[in-house]
N, C-alpha and C positions, 0 to 999 in steps of 0.2 A: 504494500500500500504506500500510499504517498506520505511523506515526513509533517502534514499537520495531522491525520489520521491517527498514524503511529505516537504520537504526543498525546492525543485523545483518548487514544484507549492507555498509554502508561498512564495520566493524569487522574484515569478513570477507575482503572485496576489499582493505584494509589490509594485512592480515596473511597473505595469500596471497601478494602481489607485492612487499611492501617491508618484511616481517616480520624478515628476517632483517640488515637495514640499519639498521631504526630500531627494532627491539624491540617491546617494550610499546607504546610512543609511537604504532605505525601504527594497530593498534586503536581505541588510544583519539580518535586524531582522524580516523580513518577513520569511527567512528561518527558522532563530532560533524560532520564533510561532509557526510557520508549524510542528516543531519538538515533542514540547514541551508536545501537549494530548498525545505522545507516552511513558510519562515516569511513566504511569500505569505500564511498563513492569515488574519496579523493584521489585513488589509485590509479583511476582513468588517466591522470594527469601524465603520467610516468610510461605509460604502455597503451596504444590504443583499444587492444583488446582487455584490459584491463577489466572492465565493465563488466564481460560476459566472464570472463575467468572469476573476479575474486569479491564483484559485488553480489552478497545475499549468498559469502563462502563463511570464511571463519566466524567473525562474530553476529556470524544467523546459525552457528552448529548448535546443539543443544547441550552442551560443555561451557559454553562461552557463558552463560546467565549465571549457571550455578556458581563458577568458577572467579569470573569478573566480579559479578554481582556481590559477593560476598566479599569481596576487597572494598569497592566501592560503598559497601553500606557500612562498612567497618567505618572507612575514610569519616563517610559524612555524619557517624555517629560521634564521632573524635573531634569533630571540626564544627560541627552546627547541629549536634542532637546536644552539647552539653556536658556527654561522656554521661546522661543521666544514667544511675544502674536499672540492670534493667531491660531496658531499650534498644540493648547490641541490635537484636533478633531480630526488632520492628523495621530499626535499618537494612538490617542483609535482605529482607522478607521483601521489602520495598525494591529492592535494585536489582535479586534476582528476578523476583515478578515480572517487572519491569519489562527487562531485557530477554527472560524468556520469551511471551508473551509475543515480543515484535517478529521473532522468525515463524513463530504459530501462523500468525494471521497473514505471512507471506504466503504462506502451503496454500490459503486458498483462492492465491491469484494463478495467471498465468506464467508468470515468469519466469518459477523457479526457485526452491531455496535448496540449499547443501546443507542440510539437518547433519550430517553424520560424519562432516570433513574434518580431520584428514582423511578417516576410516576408509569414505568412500564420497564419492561426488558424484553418486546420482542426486538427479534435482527432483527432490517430491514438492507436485503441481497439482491442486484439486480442479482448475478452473472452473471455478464457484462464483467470483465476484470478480470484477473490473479494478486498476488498479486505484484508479478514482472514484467512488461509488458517492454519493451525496449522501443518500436515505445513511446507510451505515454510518457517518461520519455524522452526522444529523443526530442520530441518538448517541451517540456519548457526548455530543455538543448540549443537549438539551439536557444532559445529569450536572457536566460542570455549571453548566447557568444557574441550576437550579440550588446545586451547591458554593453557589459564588453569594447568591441570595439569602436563602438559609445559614450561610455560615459554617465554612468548611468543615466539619469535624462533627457536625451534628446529625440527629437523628435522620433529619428528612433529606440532609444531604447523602450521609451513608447509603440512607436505603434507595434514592434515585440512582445512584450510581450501581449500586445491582441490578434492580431494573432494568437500565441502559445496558449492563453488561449482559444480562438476560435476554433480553430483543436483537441484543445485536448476533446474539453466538447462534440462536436460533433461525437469524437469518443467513447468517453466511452457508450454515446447513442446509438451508433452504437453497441456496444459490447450487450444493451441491448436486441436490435432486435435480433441481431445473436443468443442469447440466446433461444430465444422465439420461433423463427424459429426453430432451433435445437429440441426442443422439438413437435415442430409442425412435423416434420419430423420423430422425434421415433414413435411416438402414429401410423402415418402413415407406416411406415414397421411393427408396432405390427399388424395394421390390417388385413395388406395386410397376416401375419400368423394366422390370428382368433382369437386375443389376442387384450383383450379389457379389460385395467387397468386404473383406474383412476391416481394413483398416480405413475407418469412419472416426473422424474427431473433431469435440464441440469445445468452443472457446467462445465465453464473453465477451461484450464489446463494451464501450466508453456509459458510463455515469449510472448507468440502470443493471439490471441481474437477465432480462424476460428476453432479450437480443442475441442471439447466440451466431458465430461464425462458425459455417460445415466446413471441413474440410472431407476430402476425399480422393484415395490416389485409389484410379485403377490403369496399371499400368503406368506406360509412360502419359497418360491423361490425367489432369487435377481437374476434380470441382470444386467449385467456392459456391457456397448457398448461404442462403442467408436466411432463420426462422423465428420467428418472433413467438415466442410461448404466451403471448396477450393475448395477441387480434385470432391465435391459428390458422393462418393463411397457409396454402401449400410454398415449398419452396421451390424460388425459381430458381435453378441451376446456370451460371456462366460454365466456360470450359476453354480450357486451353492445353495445349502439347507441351510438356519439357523438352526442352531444347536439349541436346546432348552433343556430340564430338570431341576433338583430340584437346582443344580449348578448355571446355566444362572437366575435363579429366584432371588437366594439369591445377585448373585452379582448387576444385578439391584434394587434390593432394598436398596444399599448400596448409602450412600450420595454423594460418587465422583460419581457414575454409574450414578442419577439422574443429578448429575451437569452435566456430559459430553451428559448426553439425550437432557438436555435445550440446549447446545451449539450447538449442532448439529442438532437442529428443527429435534431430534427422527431419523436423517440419521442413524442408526448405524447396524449394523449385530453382534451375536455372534457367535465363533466359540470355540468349547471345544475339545481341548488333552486330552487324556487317555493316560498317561503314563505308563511303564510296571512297575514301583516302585507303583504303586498303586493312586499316587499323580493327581491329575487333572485339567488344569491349564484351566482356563477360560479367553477368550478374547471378549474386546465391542469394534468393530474397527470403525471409521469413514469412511462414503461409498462414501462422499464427494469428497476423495484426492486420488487419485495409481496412479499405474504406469500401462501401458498395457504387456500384461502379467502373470498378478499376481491377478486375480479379486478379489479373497479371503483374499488379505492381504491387508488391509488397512496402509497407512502410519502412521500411529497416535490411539492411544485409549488406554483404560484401564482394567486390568487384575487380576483376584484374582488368589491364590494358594488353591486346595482345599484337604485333604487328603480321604482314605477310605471310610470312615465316611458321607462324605459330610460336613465337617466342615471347614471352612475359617481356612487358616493358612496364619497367621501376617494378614496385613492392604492393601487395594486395591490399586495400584500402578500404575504410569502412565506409554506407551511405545512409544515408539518411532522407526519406523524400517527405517534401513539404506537401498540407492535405488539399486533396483537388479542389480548389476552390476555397471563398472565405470559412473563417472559423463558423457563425453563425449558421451560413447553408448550410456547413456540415454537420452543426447540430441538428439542424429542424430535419434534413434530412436521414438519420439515426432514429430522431424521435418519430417520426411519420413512418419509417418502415419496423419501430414497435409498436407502435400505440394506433397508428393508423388504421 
């Protein structure tokens, strides 16, 4: 999830469990925990691959809360709990929460986390929820107000903050089914056309749960469908050929191409330009993320340059494509192909 979310639910997990111990103080450095396994991000800076390698690696393992978290609640019981006796436990309790907590509620995006690194770097991925979800973020927003009102540490604050934590863990479970269903439902329009693929998968889309992205590889053919579990509309299916030759070979074999295959548990498609200078530019897009519209153009992936030859010119590079069209139309239109 996105880094005011992650604050909201540490501030929230704070002052649910240890509100009435530490007051205001659990919020406030329950956010700042919640925050805190995100600042893998800065690694990008150093390596371009960086991102897909070692954000939402280490400090998202489930070693890192227990481990860190007990340092850090020790620190802040030493330093601004007072040293009251006592108290150590409400500290540690606060920062391992905290920091557990944040890579939990990663599992149920798309993205990705490494629960179990070093051990092992599979990425467990529920795709339940988006990584920006409003309604989610909305109920632990409406426990902190309520507890900013009430009086942090009090009855009515405590008990909203469960609440909120209760509505919200209920719904990410609910994002799970929806998923599942969603897929339960492609497989069934593939049959209902004589089209029987094993490998069928449902991904959320931007701000809501009810939007799911099909993917679907038969053969060297992808679908991208797009099904709304609101309106139930059938899905209408784009399609396109993966592109293949000596080009797409080389560049898969290349160490970022490998790294963005692990990242994307193998979602990916190639698509090759020929261009009229001779030049051939190869792309490995993620099938995971688009826009509707556009089935072919993934938002995200990586690209070599190739000449004549078939010979790599410079170093694989990462892309990034901006959304067809303004921010707005690409809301309404998201919103009009759920709710519509």
């Amino acid at each position: 999830m996105e880094p005011v979310t992650q604050a909201l639910l540490g501030a929230t997990i704070g002052e649910a469990c240890f509100g009435r111990e530490l007051g205001g103080q659990a919020a406030l450095w329950g956010a700042l925990g919640g925050l805190l396994p995100d600042v893998d991000v800065f690694l990008s800076a150093f390596d371009p691959m960086a991102e897909f390698l070692y954000h939402r690696g280490p400090t998202h393992a489930l070693w890192f809360g227990p481990c860190v978290g007990t340092l850090l609640g020790y620190a802040l019981w030493w330093t601004c709990g007072g040293r009251a006796p006592g108290m150590q436990l409400a500290w540690i309790g606060l920062m391992v929460a905290a920091l557990l907590t944040h890579p939990l509620l990663d599992v149920f995006t798309t993205y990705g986390t490494q629960l179990l690194t070093p051990f092992s770097h599979w990425r467990f991925s529920l795709d339940a929820v988006p990584i920006i979800d409003p309604l989610y973020s909305l109920l632990l927003l409406l426990a902190m107000l309520i507890g900013w009102r009430a009086g942090y540490g009090t009855r009515a604050a405590v008990a909203s903050a469960w609440v909120a934590l209760a509505l919200s863990t209920v719904y990410l479970f609910y994002g799970v089914y929806l998923n599942r269903e969603a897929g339960a439902r492609a497989r069934a329009a593939l049959a209902r056309e004589g089209v029987f693929v094993g490998d069928v998968r449902s991904y959320p889309t931007m701000f809501q749960v009810y939007l799911r992205r099909i993917v679907v590889h038969d053969g060297d053919e992808v679908r991208i469908g797009w099904l709304s579990l609101w309106n139930g509309r059938e899905i209408v299916w784009d399609r396109f050929r993966v592109d293949s030759g000596p080009e797409v070979d080389s560049l898969r074999a290349t160490h970022e191409a490998r790294v963005f295959e692990w990242f994307t548990s193998n979602q990916t498609a190639a698509r090759v330009e020929r261009r009229p200078d001779g030049e051939t530019v190869v792309e490995l897009g993620d099938l995971r993320y688009g826009f509707p519209g556009a089935p072919a153009q993934p938002l995200w992936g990586v690209r070599a340059r190739f000449d004549s030859s078939g010979h790599m010119l410079g170093r694989v590079e990462r892309f990034r494509r901006e959304m067809p069209g303004p921010a707005g139309a690409v809301v309404r239109e998201l919103l009009r192909a759920t709710f519509g």
